[in-house]
PyMOL CGO cylinders between C-alpha atoms (Angstrom):
from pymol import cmd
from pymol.cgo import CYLINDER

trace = [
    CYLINDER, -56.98, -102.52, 8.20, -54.45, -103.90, 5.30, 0.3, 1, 1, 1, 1, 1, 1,
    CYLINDER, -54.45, -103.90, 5.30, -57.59, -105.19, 3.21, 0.3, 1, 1, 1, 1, 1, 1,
    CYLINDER, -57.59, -105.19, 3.21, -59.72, -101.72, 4.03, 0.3, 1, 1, 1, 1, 1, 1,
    CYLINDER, -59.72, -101.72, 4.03, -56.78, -99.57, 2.73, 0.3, 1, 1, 1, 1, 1, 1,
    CYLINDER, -56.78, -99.57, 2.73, -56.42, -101.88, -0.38, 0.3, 1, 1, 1, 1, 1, 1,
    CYLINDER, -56.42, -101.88, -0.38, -60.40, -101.58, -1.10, 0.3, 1, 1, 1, 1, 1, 1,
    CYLINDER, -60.40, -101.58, -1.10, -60.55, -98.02, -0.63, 0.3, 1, 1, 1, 1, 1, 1,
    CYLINDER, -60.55, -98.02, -0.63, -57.85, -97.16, -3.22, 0.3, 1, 1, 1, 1, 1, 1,
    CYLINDER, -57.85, -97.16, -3.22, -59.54, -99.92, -5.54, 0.3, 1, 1, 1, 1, 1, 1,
    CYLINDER, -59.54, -99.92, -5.54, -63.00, -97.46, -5.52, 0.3, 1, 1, 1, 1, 1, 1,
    CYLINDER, -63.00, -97.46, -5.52, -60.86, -94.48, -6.35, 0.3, 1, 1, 1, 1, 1, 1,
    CYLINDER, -60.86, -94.48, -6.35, -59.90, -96.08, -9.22, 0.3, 1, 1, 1, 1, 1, 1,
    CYLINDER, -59.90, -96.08, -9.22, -62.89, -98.37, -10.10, 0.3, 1, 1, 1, 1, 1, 1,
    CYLINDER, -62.89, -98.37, -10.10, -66.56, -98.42, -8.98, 0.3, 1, 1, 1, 1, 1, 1,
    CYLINDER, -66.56, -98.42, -8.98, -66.74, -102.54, -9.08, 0.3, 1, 1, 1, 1, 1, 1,
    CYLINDER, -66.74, -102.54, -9.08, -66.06, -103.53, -5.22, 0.3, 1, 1, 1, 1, 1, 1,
    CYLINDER, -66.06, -103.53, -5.22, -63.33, -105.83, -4.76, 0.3, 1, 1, 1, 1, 1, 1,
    CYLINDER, -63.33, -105.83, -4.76, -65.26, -108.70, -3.44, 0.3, 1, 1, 1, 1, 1, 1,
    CYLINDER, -65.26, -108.70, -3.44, -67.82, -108.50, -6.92, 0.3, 1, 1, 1, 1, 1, 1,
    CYLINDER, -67.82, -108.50, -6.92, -67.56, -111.99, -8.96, 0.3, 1, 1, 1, 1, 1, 1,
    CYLINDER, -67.56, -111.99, -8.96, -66.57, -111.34, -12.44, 0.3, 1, 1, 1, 1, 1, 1,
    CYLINDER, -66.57, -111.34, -12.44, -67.03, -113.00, -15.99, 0.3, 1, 1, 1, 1, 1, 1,
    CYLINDER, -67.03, -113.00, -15.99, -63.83, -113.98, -17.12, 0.3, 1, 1, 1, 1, 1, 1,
    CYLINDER, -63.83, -113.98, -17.12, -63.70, -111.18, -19.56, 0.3, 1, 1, 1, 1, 1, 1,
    CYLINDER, -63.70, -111.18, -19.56, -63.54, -108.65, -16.73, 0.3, 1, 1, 1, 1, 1, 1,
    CYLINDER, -63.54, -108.65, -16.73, -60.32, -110.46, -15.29, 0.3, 1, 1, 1, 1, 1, 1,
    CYLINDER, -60.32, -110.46, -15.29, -57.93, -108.79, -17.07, 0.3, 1, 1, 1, 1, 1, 1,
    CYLINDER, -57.93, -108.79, -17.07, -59.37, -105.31, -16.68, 0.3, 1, 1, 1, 1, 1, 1,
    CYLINDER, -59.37, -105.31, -16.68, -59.44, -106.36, -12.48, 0.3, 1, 1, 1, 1, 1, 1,
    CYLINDER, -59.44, -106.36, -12.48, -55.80, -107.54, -12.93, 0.3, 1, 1, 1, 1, 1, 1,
    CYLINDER, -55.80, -107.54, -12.93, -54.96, -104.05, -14.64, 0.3, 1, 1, 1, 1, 1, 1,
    CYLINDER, -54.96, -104.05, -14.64, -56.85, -102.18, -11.59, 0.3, 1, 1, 1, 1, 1, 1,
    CYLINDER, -56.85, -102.18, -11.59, -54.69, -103.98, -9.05, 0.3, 1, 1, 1, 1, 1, 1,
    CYLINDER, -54.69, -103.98, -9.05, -51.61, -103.01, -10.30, 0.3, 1, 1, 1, 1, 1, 1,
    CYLINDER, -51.61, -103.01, -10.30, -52.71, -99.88, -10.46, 0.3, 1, 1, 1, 1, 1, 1,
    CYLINDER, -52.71, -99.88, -10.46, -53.57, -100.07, -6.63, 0.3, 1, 1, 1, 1, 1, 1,
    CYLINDER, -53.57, -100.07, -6.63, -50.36, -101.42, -5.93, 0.3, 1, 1, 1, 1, 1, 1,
    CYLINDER, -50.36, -101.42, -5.93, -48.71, -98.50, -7.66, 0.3, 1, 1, 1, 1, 1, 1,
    CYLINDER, -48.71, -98.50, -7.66, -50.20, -96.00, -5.70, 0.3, 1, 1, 1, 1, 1, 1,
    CYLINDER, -50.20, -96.00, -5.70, -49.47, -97.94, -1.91, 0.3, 1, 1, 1, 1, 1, 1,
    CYLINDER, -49.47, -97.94, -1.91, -45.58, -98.44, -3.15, 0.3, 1, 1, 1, 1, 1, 1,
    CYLINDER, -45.58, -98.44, -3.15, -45.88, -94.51, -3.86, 0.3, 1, 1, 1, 1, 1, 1,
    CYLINDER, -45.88, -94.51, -3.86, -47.30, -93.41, -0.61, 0.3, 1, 1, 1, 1, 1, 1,
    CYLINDER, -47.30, -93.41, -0.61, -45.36, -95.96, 1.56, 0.3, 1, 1, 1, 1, 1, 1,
    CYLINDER, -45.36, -95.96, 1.56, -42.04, -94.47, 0.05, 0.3, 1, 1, 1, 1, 1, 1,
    CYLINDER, -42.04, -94.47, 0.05, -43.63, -91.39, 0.60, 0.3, 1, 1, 1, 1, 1, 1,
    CYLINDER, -43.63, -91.39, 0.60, -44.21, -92.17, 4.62, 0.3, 1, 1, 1, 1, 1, 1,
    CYLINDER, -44.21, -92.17, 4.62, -40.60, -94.32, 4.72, 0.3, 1, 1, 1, 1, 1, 1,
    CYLINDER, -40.60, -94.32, 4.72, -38.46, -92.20, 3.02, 0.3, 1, 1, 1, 1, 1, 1,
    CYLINDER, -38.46, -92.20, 3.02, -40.10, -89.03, 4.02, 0.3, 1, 1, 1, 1, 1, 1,
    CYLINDER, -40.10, -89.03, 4.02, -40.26, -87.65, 1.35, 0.3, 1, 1, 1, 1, 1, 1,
    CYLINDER, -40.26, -87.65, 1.35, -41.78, -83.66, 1.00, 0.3, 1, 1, 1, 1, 1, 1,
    CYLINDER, -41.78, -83.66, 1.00, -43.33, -84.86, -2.67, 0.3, 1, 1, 1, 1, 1, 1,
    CYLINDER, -43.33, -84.86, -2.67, -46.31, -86.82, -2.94, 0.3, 1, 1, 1, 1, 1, 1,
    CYLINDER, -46.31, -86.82, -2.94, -46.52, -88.26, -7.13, 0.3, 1, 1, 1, 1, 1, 1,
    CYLINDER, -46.52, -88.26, -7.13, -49.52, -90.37, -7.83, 0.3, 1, 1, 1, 1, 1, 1,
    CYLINDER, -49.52, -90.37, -7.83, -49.58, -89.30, -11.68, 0.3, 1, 1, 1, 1, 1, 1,
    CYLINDER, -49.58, -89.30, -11.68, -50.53, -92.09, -13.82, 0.3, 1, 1, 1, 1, 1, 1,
    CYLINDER, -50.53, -92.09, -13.82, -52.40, -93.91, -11.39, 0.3, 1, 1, 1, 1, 1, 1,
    CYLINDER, -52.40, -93.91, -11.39, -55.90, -94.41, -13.15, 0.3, 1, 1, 1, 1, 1, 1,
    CYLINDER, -55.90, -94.41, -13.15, -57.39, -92.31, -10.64, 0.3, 1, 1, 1, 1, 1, 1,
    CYLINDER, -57.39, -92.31, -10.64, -60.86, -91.02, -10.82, 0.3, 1, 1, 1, 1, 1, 1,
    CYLINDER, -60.86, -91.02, -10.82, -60.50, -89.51, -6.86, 0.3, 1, 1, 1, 1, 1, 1,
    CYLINDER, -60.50, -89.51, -6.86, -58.27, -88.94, -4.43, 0.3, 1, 1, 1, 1, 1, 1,
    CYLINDER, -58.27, -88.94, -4.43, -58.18, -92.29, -2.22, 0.3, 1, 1, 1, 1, 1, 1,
    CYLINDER, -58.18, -92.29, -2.22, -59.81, -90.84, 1.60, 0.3, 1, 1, 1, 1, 1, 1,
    CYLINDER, -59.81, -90.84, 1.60, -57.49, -94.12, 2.88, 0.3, 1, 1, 1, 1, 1, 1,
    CYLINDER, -57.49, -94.12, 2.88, -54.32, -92.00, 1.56, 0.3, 1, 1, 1, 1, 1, 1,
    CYLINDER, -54.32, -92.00, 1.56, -55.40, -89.14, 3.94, 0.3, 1, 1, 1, 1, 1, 1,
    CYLINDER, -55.40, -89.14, 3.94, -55.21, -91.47, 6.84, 0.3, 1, 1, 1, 1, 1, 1,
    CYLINDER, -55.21, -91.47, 6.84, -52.10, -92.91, 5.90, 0.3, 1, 1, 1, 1, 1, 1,
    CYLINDER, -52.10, -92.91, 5.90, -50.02, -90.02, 5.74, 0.3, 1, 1, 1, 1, 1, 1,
    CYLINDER, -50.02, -90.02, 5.74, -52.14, -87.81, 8.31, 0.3, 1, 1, 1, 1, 1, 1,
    CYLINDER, -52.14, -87.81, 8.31, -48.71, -87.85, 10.52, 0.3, 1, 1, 1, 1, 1, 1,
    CYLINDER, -48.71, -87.85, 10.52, -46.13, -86.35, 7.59, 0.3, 1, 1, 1, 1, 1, 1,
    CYLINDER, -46.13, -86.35, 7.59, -48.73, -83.93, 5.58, 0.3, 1, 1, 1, 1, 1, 1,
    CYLINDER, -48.73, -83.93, 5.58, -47.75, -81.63, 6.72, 0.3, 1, 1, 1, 1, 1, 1,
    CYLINDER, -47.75, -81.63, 6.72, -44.09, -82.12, 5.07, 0.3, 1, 1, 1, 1, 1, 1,
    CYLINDER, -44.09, -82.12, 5.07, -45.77, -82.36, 1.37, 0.3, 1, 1, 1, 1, 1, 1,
    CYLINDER, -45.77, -82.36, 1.37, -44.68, -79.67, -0.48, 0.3, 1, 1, 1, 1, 1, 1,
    CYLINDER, -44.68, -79.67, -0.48, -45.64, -80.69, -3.80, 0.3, 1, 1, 1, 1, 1, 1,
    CYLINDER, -45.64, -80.69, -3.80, -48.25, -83.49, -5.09, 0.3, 1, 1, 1, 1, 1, 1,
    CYLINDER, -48.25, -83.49, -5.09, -48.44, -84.68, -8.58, 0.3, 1, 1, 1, 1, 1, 1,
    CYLINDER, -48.44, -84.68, -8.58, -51.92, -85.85, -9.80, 0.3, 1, 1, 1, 1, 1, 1,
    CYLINDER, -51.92, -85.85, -9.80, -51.29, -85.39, -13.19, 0.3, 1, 1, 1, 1, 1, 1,
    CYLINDER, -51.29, -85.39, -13.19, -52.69, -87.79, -15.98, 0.3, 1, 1, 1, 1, 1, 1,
    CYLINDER, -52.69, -87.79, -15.98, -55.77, -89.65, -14.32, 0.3, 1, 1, 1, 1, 1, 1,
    CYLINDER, -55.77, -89.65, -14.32, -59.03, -89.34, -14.64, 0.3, 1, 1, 1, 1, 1, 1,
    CYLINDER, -59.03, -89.34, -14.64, -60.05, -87.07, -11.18, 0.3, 1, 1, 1, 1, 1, 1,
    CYLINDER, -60.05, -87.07, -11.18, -63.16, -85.11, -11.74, 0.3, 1, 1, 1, 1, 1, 1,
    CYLINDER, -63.16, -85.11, -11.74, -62.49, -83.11, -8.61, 0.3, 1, 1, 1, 1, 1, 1,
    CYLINDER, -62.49, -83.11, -8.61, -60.83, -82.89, -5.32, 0.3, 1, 1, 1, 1, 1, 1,
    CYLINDER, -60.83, -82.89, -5.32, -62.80, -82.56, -1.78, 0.3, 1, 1, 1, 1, 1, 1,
    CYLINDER, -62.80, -82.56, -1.78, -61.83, -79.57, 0.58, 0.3, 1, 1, 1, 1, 1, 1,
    CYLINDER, -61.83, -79.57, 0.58, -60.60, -82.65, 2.60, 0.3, 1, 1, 1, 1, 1, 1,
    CYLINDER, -60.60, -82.65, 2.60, -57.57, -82.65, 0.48, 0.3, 1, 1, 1, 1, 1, 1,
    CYLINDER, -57.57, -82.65, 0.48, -56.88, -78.96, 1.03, 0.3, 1, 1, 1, 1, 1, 1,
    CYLINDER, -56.88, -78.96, 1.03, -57.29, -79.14, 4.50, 0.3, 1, 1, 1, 1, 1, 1,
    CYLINDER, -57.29, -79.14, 4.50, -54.71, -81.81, 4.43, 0.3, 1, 1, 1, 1, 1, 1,
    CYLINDER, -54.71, -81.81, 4.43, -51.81, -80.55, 2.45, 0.3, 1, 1, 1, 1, 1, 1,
    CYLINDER, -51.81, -80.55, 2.45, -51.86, -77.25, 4.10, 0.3, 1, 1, 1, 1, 1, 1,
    CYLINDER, -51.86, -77.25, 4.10, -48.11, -76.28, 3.16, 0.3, 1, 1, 1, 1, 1, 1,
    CYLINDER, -48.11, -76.28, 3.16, -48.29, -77.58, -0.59, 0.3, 1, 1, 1, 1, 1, 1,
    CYLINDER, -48.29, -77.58, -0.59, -45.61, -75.48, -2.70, 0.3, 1, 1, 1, 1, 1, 1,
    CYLINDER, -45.61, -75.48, -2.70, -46.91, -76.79, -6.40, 0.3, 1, 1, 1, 1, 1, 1,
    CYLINDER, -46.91, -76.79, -6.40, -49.77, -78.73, -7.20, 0.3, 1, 1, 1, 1, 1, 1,
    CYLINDER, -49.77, -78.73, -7.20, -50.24, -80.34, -10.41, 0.3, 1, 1, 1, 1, 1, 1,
    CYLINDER, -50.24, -80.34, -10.41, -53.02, -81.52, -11.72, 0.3, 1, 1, 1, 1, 1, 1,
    CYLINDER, -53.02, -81.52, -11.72, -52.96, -81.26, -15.46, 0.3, 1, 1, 1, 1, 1, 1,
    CYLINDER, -52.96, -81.26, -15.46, -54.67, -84.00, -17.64, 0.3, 1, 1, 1, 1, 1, 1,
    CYLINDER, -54.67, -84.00, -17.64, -57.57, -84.67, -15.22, 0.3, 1, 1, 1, 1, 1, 1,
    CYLINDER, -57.57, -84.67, -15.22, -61.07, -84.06, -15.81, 0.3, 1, 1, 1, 1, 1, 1,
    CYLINDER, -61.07, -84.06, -15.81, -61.89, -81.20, -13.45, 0.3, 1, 1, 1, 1, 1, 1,
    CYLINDER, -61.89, -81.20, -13.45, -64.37, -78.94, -13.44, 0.3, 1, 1, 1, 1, 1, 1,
    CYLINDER, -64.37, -78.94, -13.44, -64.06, -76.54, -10.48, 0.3, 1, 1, 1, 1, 1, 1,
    CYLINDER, -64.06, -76.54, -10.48, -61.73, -76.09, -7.63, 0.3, 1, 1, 1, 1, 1, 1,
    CYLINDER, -61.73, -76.09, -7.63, -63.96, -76.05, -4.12, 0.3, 1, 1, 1, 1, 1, 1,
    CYLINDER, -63.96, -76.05, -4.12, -63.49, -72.33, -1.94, 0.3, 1, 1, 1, 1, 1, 1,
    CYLINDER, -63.49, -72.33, -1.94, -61.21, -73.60, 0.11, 0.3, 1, 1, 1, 1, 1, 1,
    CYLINDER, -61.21, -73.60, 0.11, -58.11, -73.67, -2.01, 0.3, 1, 1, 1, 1, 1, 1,
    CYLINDER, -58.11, -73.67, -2.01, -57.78, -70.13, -0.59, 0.3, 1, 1, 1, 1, 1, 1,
    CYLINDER, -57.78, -70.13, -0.59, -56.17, -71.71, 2.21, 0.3, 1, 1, 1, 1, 1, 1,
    CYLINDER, -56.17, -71.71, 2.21, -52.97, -73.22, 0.47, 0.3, 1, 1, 1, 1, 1, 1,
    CYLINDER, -52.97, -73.22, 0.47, -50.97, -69.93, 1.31, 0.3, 1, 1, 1, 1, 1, 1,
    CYLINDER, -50.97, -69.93, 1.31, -48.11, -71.25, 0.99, 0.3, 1, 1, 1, 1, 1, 1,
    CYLINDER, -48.11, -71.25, 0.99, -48.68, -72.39, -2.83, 0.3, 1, 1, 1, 1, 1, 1,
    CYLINDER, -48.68, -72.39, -2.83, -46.83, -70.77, -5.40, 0.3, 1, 1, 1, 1, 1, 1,
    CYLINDER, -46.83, -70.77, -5.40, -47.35, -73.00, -8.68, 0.3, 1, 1, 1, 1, 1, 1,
    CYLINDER, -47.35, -73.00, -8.68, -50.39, -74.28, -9.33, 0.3, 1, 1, 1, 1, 1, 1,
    CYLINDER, -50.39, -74.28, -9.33, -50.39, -76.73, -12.98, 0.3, 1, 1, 1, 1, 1, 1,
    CYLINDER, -50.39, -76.73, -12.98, -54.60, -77.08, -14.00, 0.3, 1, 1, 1, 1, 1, 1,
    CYLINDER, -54.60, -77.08, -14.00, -53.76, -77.57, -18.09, 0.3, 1, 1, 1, 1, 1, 1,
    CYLINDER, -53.76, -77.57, -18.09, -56.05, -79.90, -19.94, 0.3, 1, 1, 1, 1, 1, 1,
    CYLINDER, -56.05, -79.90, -19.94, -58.84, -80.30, -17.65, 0.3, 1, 1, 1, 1, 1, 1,
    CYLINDER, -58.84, -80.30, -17.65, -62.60, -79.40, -17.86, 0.3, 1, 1, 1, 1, 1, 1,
    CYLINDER, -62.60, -79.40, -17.86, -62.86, -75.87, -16.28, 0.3, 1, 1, 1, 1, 1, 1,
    CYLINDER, -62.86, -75.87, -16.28, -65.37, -73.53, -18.10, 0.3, 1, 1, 1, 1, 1, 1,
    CYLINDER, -65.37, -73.53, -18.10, -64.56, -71.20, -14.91, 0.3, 1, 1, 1, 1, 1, 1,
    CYLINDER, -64.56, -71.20, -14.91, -61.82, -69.14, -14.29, 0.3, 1, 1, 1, 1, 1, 1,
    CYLINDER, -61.82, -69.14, -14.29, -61.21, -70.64, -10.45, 0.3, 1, 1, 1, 1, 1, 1,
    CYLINDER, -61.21, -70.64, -10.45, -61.24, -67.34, -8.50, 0.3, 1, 1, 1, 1, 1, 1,
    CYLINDER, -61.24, -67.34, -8.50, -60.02, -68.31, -5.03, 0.3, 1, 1, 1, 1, 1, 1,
    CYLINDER, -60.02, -68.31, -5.03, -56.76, -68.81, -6.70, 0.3, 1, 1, 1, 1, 1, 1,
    CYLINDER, -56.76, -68.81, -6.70, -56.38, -64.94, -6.92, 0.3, 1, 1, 1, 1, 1, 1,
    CYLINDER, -56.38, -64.94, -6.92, -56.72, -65.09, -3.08, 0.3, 1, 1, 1, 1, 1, 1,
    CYLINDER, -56.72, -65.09, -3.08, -53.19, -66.77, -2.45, 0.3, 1, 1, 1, 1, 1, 1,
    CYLINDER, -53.19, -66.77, -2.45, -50.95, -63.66, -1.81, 0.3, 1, 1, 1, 1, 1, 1,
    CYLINDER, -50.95, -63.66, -1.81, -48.45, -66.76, -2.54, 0.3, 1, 1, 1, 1, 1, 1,
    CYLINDER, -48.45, -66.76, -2.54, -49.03, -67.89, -6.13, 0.3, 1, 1, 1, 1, 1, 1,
    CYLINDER, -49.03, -67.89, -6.13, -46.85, -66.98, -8.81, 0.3, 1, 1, 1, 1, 1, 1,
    CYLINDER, -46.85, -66.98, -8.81, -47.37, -69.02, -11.49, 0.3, 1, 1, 1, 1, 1, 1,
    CYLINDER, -47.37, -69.02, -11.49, -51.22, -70.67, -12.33, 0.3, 1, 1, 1, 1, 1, 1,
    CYLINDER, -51.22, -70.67, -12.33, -51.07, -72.61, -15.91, 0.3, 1, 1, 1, 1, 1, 1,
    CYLINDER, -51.07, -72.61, -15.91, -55.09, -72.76, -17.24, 0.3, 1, 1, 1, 1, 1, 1,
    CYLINDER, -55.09, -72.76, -17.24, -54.04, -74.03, -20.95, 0.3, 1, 1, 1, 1, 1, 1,
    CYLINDER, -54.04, -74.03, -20.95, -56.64, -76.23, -22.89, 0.3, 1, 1, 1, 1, 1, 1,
    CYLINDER, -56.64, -76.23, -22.89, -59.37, -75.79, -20.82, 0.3, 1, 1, 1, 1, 1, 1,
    CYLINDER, -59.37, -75.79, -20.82, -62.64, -73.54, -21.65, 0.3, 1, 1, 1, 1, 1, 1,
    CYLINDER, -62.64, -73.54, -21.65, -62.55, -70.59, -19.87, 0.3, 1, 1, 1, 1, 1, 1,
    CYLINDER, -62.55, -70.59, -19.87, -63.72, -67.68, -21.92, 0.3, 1, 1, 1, 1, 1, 1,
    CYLINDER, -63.72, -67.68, -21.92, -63.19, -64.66, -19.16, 0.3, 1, 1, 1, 1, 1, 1,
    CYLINDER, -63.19, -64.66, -19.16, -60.89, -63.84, -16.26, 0.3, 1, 1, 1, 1, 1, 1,
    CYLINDER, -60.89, -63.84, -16.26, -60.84, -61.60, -13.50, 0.3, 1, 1, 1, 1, 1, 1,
    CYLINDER, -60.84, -61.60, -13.50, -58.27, -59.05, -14.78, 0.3, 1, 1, 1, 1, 1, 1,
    CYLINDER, -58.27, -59.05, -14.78, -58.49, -56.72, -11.96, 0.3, 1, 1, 1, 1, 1, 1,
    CYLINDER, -58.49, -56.72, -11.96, -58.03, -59.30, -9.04, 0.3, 1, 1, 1, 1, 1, 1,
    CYLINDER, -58.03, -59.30, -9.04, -55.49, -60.86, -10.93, 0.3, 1, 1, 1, 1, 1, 1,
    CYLINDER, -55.49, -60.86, -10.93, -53.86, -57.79, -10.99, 0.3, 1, 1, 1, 1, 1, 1,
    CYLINDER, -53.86, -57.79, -10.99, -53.99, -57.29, -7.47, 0.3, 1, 1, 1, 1, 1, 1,
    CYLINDER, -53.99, -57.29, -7.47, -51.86, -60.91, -6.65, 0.3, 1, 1, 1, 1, 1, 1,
    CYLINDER, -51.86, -60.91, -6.65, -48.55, -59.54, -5.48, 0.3, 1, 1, 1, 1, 1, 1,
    CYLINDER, -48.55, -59.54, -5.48, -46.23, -62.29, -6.41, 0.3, 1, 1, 1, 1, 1, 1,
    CYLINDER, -46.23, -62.29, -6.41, -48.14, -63.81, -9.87, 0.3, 1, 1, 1, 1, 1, 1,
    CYLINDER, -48.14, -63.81, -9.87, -45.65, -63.99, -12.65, 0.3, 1, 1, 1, 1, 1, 1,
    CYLINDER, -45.65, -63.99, -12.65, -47.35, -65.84, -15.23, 0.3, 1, 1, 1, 1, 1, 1,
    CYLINDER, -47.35, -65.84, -15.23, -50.63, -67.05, -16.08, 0.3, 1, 1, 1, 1, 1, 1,
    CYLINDER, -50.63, -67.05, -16.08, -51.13, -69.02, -19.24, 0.3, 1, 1, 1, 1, 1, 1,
    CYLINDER, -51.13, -69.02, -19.24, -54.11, -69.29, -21.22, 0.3, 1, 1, 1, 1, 1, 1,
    CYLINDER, -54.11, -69.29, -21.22, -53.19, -71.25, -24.42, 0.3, 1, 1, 1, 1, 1, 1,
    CYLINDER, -53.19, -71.25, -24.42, -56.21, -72.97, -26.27, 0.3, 1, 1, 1, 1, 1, 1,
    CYLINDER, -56.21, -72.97, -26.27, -58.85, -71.39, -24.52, 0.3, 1, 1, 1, 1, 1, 1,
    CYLINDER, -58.85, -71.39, -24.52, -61.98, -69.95, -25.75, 0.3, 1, 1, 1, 1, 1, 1,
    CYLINDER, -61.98, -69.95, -25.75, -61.06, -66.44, -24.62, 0.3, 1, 1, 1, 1, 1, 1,
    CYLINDER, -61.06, -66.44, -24.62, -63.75, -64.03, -25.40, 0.3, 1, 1, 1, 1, 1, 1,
    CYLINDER, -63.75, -64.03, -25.40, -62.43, -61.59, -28.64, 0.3, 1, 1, 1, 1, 1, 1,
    CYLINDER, -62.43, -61.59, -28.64, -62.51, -58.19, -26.44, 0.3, 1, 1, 1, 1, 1, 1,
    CYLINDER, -62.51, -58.19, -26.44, -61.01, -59.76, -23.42, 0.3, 1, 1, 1, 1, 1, 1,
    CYLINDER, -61.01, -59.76, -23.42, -57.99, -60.34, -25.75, 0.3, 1, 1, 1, 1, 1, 1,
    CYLINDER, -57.99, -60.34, -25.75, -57.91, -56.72, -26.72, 0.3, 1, 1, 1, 1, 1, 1,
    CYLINDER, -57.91, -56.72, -26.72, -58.20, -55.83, -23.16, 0.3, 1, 1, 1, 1, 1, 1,
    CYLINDER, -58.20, -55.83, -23.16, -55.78, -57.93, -22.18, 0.3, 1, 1, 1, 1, 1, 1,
    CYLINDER, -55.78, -57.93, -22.18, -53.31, -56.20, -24.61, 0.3, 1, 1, 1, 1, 1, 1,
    CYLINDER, -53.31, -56.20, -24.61, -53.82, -52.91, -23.31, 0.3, 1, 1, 1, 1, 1, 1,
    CYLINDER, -53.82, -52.91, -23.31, -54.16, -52.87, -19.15, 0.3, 1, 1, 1, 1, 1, 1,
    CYLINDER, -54.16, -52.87, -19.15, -50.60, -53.08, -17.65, 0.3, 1, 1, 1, 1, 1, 1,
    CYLINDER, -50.60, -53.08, -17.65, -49.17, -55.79, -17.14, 0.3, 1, 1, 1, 1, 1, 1,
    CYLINDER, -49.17, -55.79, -17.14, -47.56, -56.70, -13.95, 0.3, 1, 1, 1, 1, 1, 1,
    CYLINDER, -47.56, -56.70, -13.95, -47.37, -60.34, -15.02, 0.3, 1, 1, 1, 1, 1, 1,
    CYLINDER, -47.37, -60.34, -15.02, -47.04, -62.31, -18.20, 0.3, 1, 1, 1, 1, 1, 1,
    CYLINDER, -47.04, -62.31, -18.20, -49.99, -63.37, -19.68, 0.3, 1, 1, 1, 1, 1, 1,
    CYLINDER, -49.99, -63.37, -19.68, -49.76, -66.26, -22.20, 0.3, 1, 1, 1, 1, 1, 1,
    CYLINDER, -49.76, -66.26, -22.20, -52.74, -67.01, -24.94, 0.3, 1, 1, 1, 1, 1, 1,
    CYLINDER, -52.74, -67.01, -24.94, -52.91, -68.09, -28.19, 0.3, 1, 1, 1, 1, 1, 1,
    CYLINDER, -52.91, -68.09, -28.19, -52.30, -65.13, -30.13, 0.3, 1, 1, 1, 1, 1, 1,
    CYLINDER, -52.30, -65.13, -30.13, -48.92, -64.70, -28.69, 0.3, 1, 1, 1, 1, 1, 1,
    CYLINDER, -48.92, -64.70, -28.69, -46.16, -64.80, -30.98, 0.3, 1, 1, 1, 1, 1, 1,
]
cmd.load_cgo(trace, "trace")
């Protein structure tokens, strides 16, 4: 079971299986990988042991979330109130992970490569930061205007060109929202500058 957990976080961060014979060459990049796997069991076994209510596997050369992680703290997920992904390489997360971490407080993902959020990150109600700078979203993620929760969603340096003011609007708790370095269409700017504002709105223009 030891060996299964080991090769499942090894995939999440490379797609060469752990029992693949390599050219010498390669060795060092495997011996890099393997540290890296070893960084991420020490962080979820202090997680389990010291039970902890933050999950941080930032910097972890991940390009998913490791499915073996899910089994290994399926008993205390449920007392994860934040997790850090920050600075990998994730493309995405599964609704599996959602469905997990139900009573997640913050989130942080910034510095990934994501490109959408799946529908089911309505469910985090209980989520009230939410960090998605420098990734690959084109798309304003709408289901995040569903959590009545959510008061502070940080979209800088991605390419979203639109958002949807009027739900937005509607979130009773958002207090910020920030936009920086995004292509934000010209008359959504001057829009922006002109509907009320119950919540701060952050873009490039700003002084």
């Amino acid at each position: 079971m030891l060996l299964s957990w080991f090769e499942n976080v090894f995939q999440s961060i490379s797609s060469t299986p752990l029992s693949t014979s390599l050219p010498p060459g390669e060795k060092h990049k495997t011996s890099i990988m393997a540290e890296a796997v070893a960084n991420v069991a020490r962080r979820v076994n202090a997680t389990v042991e010291e039970e902890k209510d933050t999950l941080d596997l930032s910097n972890c050369k991940l390009i998913s979330f490791p499915d073996g992680v899910f089994r290994v703290l399926h008993c205390v997920a449920e007392k994860i109130h934040m997790v850090t992904l920050a600075d990998n390489e994730i493309k995405g997360l599964t609704g599996k992970f959602f469905k997990t971490f139900t009573q997640l407080r913050e989130l942080d993902l910034h510095n990934n490569a994501i490109m959408r959020l799946p529908d089911v990150v309505a469910e985090l109600e209980h989520l009230t930061s939410i960090n998605l700078a420098n990734n690959k979203l084109s798309v304003f993620p709408e289901r995040l205007t569903d959590i009545q929760s959510l008061e502070r969603i940080n979209l800088e340096g991605n390419a979203i060109t639109d958002i949807p003011v009027e739900k937005l609007q509607a979130m009773p708790v958002l207090k910020c929202l920030n936009l920086k370095s995004n292509p934000l269409d010209n008359n959504l700017l001057t829009a922006i500058q002109q509907f009320p504002q119950t919540f701060e709105i952050q873009t490039t223009t700003d002084n």
